[in-house]
C-alpha positions as CSV (number, residue, x, y, z in Angstrom):
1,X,-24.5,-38.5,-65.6
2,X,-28.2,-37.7,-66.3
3,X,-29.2,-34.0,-66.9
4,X,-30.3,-32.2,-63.4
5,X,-34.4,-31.5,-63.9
6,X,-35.7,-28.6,-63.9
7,X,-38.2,-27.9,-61.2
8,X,-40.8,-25.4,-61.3
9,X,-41.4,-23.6,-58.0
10,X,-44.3,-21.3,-57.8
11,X,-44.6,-18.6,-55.9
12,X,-47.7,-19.7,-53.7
13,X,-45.1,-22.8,-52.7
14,X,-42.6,-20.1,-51.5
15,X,-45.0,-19.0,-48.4
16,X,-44.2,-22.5,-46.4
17,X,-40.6,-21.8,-47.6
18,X,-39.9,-18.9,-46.0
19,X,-41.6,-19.9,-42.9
20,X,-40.0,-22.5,-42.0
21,X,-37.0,-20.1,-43.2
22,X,-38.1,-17.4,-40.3
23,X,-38.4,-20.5,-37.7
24,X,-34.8,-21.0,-38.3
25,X,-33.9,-18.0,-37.9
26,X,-36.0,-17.3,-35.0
27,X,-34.7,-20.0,-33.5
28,X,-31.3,-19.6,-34.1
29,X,-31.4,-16.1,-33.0
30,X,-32.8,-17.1,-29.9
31,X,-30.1,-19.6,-29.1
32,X,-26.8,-17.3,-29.7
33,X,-28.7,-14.5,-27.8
34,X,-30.3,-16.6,-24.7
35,X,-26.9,-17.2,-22.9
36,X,-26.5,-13.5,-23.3
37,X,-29.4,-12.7,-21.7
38,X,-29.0,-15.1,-18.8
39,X,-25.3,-13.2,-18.0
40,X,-26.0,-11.6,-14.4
41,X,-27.0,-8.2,-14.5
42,X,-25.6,-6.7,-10.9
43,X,-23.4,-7.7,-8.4
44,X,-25.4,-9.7,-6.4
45,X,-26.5,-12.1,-9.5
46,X,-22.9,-12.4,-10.6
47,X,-21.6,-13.1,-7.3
48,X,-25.3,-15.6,-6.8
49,X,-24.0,-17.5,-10.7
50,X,-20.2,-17.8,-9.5
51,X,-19.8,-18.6,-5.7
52,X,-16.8,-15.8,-5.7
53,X,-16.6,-11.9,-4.3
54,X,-13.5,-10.6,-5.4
55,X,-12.4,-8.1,-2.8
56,X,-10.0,-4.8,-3.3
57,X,-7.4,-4.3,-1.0
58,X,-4.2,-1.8,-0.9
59,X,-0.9,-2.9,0.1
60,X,-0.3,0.4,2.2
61,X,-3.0,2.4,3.1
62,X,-2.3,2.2,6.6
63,X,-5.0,1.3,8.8
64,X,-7.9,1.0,6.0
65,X,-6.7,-1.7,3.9
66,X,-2.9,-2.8,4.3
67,X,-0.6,-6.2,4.4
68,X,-0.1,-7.1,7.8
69,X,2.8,-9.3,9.0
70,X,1.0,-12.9,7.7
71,X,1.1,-11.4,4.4
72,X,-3.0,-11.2,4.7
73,X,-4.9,-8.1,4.3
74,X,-6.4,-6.5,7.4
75,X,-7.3,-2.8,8.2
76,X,-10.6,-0.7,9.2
77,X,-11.8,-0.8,5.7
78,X,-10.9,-4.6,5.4
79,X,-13.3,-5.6,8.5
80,X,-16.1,-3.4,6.9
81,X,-15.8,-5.4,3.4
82,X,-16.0,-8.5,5.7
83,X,-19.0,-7.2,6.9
84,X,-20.7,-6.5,3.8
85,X,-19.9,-9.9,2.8
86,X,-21.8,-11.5,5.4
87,X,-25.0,-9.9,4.3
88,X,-23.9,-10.6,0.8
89,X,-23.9,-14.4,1.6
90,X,-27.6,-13.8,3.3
91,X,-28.8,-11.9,0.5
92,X,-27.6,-14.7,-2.0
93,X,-28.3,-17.5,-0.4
94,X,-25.1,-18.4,-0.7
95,X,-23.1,-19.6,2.9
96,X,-20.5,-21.1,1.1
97,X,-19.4,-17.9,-0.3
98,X,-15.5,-17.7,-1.2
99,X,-14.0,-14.0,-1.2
100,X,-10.9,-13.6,-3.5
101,X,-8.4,-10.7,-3.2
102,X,-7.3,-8.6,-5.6
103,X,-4.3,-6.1,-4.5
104,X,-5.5,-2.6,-6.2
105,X,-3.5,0.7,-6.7
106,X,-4.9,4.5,-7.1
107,X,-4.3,3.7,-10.9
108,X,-6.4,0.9,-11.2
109,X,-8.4,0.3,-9.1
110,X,-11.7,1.8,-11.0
111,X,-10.7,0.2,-14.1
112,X,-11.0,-3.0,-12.1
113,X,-13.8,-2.1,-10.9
114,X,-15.6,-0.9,-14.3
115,X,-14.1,-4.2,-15.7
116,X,-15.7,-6.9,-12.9
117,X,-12.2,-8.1,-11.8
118,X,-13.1,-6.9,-8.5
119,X,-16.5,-6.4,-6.9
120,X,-15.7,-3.9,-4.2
121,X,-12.8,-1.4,-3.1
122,X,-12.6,-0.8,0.9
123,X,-9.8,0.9,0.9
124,X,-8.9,4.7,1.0
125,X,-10.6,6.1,-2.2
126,X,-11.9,9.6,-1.8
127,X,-15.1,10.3,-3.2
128,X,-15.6,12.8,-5.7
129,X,-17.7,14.1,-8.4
130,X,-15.8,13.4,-11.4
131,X,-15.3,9.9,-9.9
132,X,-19.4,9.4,-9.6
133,X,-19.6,9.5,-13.4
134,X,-17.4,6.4,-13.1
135,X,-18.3,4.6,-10.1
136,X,-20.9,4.7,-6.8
137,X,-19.8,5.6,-3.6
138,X,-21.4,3.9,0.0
139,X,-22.3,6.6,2.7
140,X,-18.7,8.3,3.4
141,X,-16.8,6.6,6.2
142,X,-14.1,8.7,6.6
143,X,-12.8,12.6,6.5
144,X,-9.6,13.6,5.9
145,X,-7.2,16.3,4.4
146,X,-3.8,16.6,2.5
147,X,-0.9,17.4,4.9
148,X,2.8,16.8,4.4
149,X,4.9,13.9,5.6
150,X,8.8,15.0,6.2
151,X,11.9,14.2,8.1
152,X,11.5,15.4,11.6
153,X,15.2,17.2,10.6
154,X,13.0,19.0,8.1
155,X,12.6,22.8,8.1
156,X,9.7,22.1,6.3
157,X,6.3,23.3,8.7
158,X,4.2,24.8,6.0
159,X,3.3,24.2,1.9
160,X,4.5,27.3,1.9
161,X,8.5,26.2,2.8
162,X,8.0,23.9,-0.4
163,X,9.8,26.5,-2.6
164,X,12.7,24.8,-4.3
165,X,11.8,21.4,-3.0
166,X,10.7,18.3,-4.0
167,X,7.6,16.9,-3.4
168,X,6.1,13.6,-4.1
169,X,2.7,12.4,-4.0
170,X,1.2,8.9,-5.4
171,X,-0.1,8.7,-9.5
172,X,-3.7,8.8,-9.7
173,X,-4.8,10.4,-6.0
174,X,-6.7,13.4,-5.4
175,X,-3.7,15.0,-3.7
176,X,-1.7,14.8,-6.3
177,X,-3.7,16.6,-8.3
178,X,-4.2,19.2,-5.5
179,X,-0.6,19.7,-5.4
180,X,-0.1,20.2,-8.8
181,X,-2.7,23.1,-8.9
182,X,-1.2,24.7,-5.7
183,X,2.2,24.8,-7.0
184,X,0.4,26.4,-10.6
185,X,-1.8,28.8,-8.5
186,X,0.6,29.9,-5.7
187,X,3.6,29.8,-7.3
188,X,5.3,27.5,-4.8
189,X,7.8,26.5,-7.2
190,X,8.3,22.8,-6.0
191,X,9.6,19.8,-8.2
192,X,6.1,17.1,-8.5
193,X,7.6,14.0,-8.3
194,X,5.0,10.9,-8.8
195,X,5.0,7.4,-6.8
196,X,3.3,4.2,-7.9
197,X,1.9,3.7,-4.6
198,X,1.9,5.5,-0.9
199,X,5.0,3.4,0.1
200,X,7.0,4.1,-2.3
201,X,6.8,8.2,-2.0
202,X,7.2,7.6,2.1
203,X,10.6,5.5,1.4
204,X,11.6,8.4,-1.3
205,X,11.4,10.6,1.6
206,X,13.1,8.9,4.1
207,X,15.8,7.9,1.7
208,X,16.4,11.7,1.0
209,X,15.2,11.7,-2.7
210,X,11.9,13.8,-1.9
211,X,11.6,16.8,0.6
212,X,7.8,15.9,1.3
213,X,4.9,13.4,0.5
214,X,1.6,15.3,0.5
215,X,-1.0,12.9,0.9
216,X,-4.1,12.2,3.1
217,X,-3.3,13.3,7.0
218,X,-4.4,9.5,8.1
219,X,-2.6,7.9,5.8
220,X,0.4,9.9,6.4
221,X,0.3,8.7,10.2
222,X,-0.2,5.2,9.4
223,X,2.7,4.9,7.4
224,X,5.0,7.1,10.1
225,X,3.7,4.3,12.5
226,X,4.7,1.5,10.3
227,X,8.3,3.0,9.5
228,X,11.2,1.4,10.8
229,X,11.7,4.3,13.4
230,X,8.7,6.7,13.3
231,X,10.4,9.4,15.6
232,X,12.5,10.3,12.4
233,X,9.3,11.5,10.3
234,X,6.7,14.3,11.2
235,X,3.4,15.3,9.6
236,X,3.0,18.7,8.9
237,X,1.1,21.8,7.1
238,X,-2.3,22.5,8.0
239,X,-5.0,20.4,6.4
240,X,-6.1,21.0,2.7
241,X,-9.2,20.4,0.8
242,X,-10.6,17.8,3.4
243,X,-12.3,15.0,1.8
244,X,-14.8,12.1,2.4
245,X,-13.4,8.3,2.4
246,X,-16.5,5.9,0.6
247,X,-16.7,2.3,-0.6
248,X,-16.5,2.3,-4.3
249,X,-18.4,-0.2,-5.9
250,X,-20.0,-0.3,-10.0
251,X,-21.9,2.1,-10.9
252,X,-25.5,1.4,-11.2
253,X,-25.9,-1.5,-9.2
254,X,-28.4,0.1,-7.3
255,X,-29.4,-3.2,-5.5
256,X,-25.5,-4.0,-4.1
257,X,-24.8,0.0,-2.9
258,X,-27.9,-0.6,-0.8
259,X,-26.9,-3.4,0.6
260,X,-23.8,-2.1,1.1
261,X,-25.5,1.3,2.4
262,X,-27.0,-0.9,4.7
263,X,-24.6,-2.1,6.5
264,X,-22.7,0.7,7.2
265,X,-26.1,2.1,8.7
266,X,-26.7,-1.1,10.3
267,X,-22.7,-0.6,11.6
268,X,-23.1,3.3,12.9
269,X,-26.4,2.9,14.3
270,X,-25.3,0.0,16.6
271,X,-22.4,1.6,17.7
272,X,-20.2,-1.2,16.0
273,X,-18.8,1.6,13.7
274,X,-17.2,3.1,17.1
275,X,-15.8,0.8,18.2
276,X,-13.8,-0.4,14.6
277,X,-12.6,3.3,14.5
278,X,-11.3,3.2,18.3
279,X,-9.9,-0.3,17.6
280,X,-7.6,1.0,14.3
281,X,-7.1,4.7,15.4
282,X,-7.0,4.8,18.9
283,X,-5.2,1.4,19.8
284,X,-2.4,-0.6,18.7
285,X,-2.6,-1.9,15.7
286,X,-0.4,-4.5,13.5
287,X,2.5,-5.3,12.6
288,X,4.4,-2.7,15.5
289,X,1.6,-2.1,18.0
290,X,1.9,1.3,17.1
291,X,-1.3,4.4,18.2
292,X,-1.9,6.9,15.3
293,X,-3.8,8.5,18.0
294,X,-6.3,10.1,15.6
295,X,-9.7,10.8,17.0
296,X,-12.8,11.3,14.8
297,X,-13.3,14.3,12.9
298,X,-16.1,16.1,13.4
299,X,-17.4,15.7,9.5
300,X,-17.3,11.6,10.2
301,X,-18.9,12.7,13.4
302,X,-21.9,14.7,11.6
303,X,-22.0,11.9,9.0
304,X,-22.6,9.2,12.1
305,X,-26.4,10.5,11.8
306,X,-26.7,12.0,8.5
307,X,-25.7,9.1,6.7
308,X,-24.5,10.6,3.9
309,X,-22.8,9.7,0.4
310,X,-22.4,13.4,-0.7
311,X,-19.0,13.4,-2.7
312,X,-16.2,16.1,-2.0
313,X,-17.2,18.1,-4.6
């Protein structure tokens, strides 16, 4: 094998060199980052790039988002989210729009949101402070406050008859961490029992293994109405801390919470809004036909004109 030869490189030959070195690079660099930079930066780009919405609904949270009897989602909240994505399908261009669903709990449904499984969450989500450094809230849709859901049998009237019971309220909700502080602060001395999901804590009462579910008033007549014989459970206890229902949707996508803004004003200015409450809390509503009866507070009332997303606190 011959001997390699040497070959003398100067240093003026290195300046082409190390050009066409830096090209390379350049060039390289600008492949491996330019799919990056094409990724969809809000909600409305993503859901332009992918054809899909993925919807939140909950299985429970009688009459906002629920299962009704097909299996299918359906509630108040529900028909709002279907109409949001009509003007998400005019705003993208996209008619052909397919909306997935995604069944969400109060654990997980802002990770799910933070993490772009889901796109929106009209369900019963109270919107708070310490949730805004997490996620955006729509103009508030809904007031409500904790109450108490017991056997009719129950001596229980007041939070006050808790002492010595047991109380359950579902992982990850406001109320439950309402009634934690209560018992702390007032010395109730109740038992805190924790349910994966409203359902669960209403059968834990009406199976005997919980005096009480404290959760939202609305909720806690929705799932009275949905029980196999309602006459056996009453709602009790004066309302505590009442609290604005929102939208939830990722935070700072300014361009989808106003479009979503939008059309709730678009909803309550028409009078639309009205008639969706009357039609899931003044009429008979699926799967038993059942009236909650619940008129509208005055804080929705108020919030019909103001239009407001101002969180709880």
């Amino acid at each position: 094998m011959p001997a390699p030869r040497a070959v003398a490189v100067s240093f003026a030959s290195t300046a082409p060199i190390a050009s066409i070195a830096v090209c390379a690079l350049t060039a390289m660099t600008a492949f491996i980052a330019g799919p990056a930079a094409a990724q969809p930066s809000g909600t409305l780009e993503k859901v332009k790039s992918s054809g899909v919405i993925t919807v939140a609904y909950r299985d429970s949270s009688i009459p906002f988002s629920y299962l009704g009897a097909d299996g299918q989602p359906t509630g108040f909240g529900w028909e709002i989210c279907g109409k949001v994505v009509e003007q998400v399908k005019k705003a993208t261009g996209r008619a052909d729009l397919k909306v997935a669903t995604q069944s969400v709990t109060s654990q997980n449904r802002i990770p799910l949101l933070d993490n772009g499984t889901i796109d929106i969450e009209c369900g019963s989500t109270t919107n708070n402070s310490e949730r805004a450094k997490q996620v955006d809230f729509a103009i508030n849709y809904f007031y409500t406050g904790s109450r108490l859901l017991v056997k009719s049998s129950s001596p229980i009237k007041t939070f006050a008859d808790l002492k010595g019971r047991k109380v359950v309220s579902t992982t990850g909700t406001t109320n439950y961490q309402v009634m934690r502080r209560m018992n702390q602060e007032q010395n109730l001395g109740f038992e805190m029992l924790g349910a994966k999901d409203h359902a669960d804590a209403a059968l834990l009462v009406q199976s005997g293994r919980a005096d009480a579910f404290a959760m939202d008033d609305i909720l806690l007549y929705g799932l009275r109405a949905g029980a196999l014989n309602p006459a056996e459970l009453a709602v009790v206890g004066d309302p505590v801390q009442v609290e604005p229902y929102a939208i939830m949707v990722r935070k700072d996508d300014a361009a989808f919470k106003k479009l979503v803004d939008a059309t709730l004003t678009g909803l309550m200015k028409s009078g639309e809004f009205e008639a969706l409450y009357k039609k899931w809390f003044q009429s008979p509503i699926p799967p038993k036909g059942i009236t909650l009866g619940a008129p509208m507070s005055r804080e929705l009332q108020e919030n019909l004109q103001a239009l407001s997303d101002k969180p709880a606190r």
